[in-house]
Wavefront OBJ file of the C-alpha trace (Angstrom):
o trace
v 56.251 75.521 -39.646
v 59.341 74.260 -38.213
v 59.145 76.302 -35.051
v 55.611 75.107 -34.789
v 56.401 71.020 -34.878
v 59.202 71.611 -32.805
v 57.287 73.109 -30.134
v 54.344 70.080 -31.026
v 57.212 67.536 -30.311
v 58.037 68.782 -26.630
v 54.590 68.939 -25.938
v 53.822 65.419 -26.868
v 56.405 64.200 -25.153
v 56.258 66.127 -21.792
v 52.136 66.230 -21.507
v 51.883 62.952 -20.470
v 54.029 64.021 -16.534
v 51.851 67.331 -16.429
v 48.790 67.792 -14.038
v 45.838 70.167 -12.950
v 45.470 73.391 -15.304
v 48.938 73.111 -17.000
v 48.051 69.539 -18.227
v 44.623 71.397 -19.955
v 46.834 74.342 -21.486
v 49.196 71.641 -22.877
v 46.468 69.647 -24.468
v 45.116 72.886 -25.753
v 48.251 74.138 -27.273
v 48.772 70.781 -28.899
v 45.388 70.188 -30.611
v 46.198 74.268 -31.903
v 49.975 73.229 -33.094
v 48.174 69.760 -34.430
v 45.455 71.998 -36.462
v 48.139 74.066 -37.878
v 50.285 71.689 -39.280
v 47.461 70.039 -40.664
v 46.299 73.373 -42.571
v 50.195 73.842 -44.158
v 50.657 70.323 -44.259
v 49.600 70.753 -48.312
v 51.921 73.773 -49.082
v 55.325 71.957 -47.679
v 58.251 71.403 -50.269
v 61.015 72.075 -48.314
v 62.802 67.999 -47.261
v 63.467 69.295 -43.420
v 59.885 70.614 -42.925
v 58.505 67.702 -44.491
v 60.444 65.693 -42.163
v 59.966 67.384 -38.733
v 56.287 68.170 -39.482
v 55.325 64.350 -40.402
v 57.437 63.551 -36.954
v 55.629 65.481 -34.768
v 52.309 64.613 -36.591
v 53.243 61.275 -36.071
v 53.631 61.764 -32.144
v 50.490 63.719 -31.748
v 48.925 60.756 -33.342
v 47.104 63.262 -36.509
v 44.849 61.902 -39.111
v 46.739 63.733 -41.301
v 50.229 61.660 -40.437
v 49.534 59.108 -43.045
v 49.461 62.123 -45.893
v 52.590 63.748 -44.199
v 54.137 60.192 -44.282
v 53.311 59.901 -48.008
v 55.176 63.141 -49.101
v 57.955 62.561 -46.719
v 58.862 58.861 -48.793
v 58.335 60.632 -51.827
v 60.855 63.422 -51.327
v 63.849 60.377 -49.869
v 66.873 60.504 -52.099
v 69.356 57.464 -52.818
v 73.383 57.292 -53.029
v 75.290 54.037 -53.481
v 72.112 52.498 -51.448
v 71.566 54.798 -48.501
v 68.927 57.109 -48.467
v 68.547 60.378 -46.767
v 66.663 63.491 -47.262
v 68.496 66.794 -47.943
v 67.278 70.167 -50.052
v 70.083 69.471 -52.326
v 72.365 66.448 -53.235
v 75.175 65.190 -50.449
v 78.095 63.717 -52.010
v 79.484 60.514 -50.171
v 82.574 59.510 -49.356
v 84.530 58.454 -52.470
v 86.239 55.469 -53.256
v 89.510 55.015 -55.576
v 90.238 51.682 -56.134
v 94.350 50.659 -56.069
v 95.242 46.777 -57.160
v 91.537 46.310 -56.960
v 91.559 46.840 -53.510
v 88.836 50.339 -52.785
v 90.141 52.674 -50.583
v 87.417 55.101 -48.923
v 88.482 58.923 -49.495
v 87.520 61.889 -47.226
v 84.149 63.510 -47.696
v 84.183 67.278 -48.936
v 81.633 69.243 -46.129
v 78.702 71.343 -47.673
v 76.569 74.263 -46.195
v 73.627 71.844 -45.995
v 75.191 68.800 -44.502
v 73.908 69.714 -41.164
v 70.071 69.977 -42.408
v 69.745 66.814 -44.164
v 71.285 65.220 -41.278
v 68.426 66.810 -39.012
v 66.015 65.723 -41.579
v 67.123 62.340 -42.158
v 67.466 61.784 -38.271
v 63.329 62.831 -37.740
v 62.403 60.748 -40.949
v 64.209 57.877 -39.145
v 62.507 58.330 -35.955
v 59.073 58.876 -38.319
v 60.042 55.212 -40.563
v 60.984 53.331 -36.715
v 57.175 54.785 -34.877
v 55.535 53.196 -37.705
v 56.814 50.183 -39.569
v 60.199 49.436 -36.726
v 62.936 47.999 -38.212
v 63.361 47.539 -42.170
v 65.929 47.761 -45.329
v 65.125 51.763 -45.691
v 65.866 52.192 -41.786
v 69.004 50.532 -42.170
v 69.985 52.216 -45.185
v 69.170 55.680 -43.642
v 71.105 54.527 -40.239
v 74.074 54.007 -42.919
v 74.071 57.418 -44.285
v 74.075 58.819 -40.800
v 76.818 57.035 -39.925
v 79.095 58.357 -43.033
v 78.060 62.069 -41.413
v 79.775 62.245 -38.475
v 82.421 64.048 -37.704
v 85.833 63.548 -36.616
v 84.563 63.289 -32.463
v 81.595 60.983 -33.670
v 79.316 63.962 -33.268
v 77.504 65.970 -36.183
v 77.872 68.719 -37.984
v 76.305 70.880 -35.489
v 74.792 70.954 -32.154
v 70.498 70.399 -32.999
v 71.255 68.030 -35.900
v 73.523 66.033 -33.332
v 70.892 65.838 -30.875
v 68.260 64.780 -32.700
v 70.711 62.525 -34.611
v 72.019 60.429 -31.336
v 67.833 60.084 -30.389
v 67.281 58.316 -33.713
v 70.309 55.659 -33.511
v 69.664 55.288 -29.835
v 65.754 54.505 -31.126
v 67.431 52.448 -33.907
v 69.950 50.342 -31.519
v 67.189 49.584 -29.250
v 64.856 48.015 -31.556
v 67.358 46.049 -33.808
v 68.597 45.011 -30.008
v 72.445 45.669 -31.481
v 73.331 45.421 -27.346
v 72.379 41.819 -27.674
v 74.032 40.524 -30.692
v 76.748 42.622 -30.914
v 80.647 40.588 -30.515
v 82.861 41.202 -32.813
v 86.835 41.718 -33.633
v 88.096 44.529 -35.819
v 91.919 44.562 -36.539
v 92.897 47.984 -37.657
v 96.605 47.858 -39.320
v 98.312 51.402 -40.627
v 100.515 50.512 -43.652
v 103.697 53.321 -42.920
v 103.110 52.255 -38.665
v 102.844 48.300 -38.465
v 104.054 49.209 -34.523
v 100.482 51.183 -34.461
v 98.413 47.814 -35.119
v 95.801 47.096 -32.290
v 92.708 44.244 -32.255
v 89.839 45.867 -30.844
v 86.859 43.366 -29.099
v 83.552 44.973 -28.915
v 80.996 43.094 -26.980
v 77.833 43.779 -25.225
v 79.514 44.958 -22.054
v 82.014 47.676 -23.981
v 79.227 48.973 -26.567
v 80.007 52.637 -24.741
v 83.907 52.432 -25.117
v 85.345 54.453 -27.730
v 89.090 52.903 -28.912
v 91.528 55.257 -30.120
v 94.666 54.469 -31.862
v 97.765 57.041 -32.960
v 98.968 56.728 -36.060
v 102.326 58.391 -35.715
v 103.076 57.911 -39.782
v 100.431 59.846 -41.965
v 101.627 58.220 -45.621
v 100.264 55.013 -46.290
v 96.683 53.473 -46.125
v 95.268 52.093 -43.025
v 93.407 48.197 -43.617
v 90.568 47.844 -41.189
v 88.946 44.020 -40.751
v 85.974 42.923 -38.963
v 84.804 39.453 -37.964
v 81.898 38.934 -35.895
v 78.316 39.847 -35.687
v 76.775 43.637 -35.043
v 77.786 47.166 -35.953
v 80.419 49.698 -35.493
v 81.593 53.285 -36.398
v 85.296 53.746 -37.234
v 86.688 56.938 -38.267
v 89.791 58.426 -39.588
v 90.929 61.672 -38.699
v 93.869 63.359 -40.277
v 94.491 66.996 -39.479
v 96.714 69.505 -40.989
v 97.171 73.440 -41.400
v 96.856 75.481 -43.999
v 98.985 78.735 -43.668
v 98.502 79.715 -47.391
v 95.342 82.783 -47.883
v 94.563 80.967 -51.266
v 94.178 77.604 -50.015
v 91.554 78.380 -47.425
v 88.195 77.011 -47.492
v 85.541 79.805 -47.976
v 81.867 80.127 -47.412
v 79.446 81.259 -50.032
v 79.403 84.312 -49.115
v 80.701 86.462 -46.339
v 78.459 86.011 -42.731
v 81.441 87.775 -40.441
v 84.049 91.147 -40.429
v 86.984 89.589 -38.574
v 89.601 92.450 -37.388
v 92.961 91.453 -34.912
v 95.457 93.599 -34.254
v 98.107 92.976 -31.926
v 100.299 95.420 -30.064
v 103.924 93.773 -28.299
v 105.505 95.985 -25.418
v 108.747 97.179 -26.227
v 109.956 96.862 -23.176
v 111.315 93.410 -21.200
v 111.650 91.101 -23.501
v 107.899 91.789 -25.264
v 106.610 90.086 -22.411
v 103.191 91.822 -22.826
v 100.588 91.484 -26.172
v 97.143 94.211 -25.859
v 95.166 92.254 -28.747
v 92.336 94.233 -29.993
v 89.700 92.238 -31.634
v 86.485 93.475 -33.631
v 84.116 91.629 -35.005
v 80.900 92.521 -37.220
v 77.812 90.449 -39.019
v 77.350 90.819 -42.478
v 74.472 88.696 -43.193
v 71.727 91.511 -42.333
v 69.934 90.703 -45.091
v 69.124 87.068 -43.559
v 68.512 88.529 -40.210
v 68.896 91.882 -38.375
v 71.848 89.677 -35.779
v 73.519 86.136 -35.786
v 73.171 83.272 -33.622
v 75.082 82.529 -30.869
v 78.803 83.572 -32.150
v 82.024 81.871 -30.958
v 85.615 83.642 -31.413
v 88.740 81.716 -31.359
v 91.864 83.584 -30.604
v 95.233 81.220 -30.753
v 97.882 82.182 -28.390
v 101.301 83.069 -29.447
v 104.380 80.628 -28.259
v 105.362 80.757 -24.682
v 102.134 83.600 -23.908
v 99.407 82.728 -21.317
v 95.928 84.037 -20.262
v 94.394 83.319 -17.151
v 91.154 82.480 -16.630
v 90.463 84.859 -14.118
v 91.369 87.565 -15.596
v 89.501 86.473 -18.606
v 86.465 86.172 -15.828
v 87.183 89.640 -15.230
v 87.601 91.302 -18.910
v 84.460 89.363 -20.279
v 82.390 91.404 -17.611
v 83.241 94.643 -19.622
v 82.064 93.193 -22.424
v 78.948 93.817 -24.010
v 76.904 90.707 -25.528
v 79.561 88.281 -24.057
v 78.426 85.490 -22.359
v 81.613 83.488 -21.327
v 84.877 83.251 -21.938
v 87.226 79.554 -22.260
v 90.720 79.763 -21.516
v 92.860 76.506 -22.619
v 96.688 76.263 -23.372
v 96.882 77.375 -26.663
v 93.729 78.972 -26.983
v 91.309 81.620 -25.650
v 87.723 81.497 -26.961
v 84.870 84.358 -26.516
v 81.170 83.170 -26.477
v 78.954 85.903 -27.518
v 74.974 86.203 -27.277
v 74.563 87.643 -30.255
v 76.248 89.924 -33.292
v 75.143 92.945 -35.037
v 75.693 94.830 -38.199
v 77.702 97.407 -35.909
v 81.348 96.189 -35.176
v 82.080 95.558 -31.851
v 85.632 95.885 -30.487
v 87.763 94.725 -27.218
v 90.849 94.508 -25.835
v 92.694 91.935 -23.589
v 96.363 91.412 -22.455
v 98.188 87.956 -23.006
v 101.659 87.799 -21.161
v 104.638 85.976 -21.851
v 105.032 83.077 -19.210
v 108.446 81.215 -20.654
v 111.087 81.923 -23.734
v 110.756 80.029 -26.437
v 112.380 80.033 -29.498
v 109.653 81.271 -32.108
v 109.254 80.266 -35.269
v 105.605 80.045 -36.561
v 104.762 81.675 -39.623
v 101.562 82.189 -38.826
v 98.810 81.992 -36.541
v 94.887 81.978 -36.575
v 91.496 83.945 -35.364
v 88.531 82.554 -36.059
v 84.413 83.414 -35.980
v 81.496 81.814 -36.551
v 78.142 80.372 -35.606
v 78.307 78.281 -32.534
v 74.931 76.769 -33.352
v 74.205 77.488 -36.366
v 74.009 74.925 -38.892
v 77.437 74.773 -41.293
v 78.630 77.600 -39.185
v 81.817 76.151 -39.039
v 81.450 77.105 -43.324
v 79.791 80.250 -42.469
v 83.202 81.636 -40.964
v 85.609 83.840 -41.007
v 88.741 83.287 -40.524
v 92.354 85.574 -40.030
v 96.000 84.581 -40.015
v 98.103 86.478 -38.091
v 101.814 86.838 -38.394
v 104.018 84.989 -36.445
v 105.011 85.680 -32.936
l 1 2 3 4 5 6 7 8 9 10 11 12 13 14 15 16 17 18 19 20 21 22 23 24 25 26 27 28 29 30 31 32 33 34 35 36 37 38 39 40 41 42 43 44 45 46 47 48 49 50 51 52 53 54 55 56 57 58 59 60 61 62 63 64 65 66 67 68 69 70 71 72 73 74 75 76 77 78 79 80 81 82 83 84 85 86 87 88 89 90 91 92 93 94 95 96 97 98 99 100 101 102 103 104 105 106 107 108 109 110 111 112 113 114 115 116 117 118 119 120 121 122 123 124 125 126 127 128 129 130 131 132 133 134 135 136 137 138 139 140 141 142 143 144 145 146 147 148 149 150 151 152 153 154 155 156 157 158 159 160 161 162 163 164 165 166 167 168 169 170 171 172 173 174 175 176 177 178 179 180 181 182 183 184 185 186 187 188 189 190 191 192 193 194 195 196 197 198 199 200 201 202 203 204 205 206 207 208 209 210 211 212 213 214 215 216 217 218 219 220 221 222 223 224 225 226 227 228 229 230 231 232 233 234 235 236 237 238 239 240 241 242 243 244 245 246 247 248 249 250 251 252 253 254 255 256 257 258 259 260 261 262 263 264 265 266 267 268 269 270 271 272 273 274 275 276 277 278 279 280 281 282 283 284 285 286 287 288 289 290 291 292 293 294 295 296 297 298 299 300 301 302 303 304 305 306 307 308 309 310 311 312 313 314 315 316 317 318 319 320 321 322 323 324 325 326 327 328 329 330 331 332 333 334 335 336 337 338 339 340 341 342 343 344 345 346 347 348 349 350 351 352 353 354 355 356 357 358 359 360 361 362 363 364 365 366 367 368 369 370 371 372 373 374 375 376 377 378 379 380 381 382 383
């Protein structure tokens, strides 16, 4: 079903710039996708399905959207006055209150975070084609907004999409570029130096303000006068060199294997690292997703990008390959269940005086949703 409204979507909105034949095959395809839904319509449990079908009914303009509507507001959930529409409960953000005064906590992630963001952003775009702006938009624009991740993105790359289209829809009707002007003073407790006023007004909407906080202990007090709305976020970021302490997926989606190999010869200035990678998850489907493998470079060791250029072409089922300055990351098509293996050469460009502990591989999903869960992940002993 899903496949089917997403197709019904891009149809509905594309048929409209199409002429001659191609204009006739689209119309046909759409009253076919239109009929379909309609016949399944009854069947539908599942929150995201609900969601995107009643979305795309609603574009096609169905009789049937005004049932699909009706089991889509039946199946919203409520926390702490947002609503949103997920297969199974998302926890919020918490709050511990000190001196009376409530201090917002980090939110744990789950394996369906990025789903009921997906569905909540179609329902939105559903609840704004029909009724425009009201207090169950605003309360599901809310919930969005206590989603996103640390680069004001999603938690993947389809629920951010879809996400950004229903603010953008949202912002446009409430006409936020209108009314917004406001001051927000943010002020970090162990950094008073850190303090900054930011103004956002109609002509800055697009600017994102950053601010180091070079003093992690403390709180940080955030005030804001004026008229309008704005997303701040608080990223803290820390490693975790400890097996135990880890965060694990359900189960196991990858086979993660890196060996490295240092030349004993001039100063180990060369590293062969063999990496092999397998997926698990047959049962769910014969091969994964589009896979992405993070290798991080050793202290003082380089790759170049051509010669990354070069290597990836030797390759089988890899598409590119990203070379940064502490990092080299493969992008593969696709994985199997049969473990595939390769071998590249980092060299050392300057001495340094090493003393990490450890270091990390990692693999997962590049698209999938909660595929940065659905990992796996290696530490590898330092350099």
């Amino acid at each position: 079903m899903g496949h089917t409204a997403h197709v019904l979507i891009a149809l509905s909105k594309c048929s409209e710039s199409l002429e001659g034949s191609l204009k006739v095959d689209t119309a046909t395809a759409k009253a076919r996708s239109v009929n379909y839904l309609e016949r399944v319509l009854s069947y539908l449990r599942d929150p995201y399905e609900v969601a995107i079908v009643t979305h795309a009914l609603t574009l096609a303009n169905s009789p049937a959207k005004e049932s699909a509507f009706g089991r889509l507001h039946s199946l919203r959930r409520e926390n702490e006055g947002m609503v949103y529409w997920s297969r199974e409960p998302v926890a919020s953000n918490g709050v511990v209150y000190e001196n009376q005064r409530p201090f917002v906590q980090p939110r744990p992630p789950t394996d369906q975070d990025a789903v009921a963001v997906e569905a909540s952003a179609y329902a939105l775009l559903t609840y704004l084609a029909r009724d425009g702006i009201g207090d169950l938009q605003e309360r599901t624009v809310a919930w969005l907004n206590t989603m996103r991740m640390n680069d004001a993105g999603f938690v993947s790359i389809y629920d951010t999409i879809v996400a950004m289209e229903a603010l953008t829809e949202y912002a446009y009707r409430a006409r936020l570029r209108e009314i917004t002007d406001m001051t927000v003073l943010i002020e970090a407790s162990a950094s008073p130096q850190a303090s900054q006023q930011v103004k956002i007004q109609s002509d800055n909407l697009a600017t994102v303000h950053t601010l180091e906080i070079p003093n992690v202990w403390g709180h940080v007090n955030v005030i804001g006068r004026g008229a309008g709305q704005a997303v701040m976020q608080l990223k803290v970021q820390y490693g975790v060199d400890w097996e135990d302490l880890r965060d694990r997926p359900k189960r196991p989606y990858f086979d993660l294997f890196i060996d490295e190999t240092y030349s004993h010869f001039r100063n180990k200035s060369h590293i062969v690292v063999e990496a092999c990678v397998k997926w698990l998850a047959i049962d769910e489907s014969p091969t994964s997703g589009a896979v992405t493998l993070e290798y991080e470079l050793p202290s003082g060791y380089g790759y170049v990008q051509s010669d990354a250029n070069e290597a990836a072409k030797g390759i089988s089922l890899v598409s590119d390959v990203l070379v940064s300055s502490s990092r080299v990351v493969w992008l593969f098509d696709r994985l199997s269940g049969e473990r595939l293996c390769f071998r590249f050469q980092v060299n050392r460009w300057y001495p340094v005086a090493n003393m990490t502990m450890y270091r990390s591989a990692l693999v997962y999903e590049t698209n999938s949703p909660g595929g940065l869960l659905n990992n796996e992940t290696k530490l590898i002993d330092g350099d």
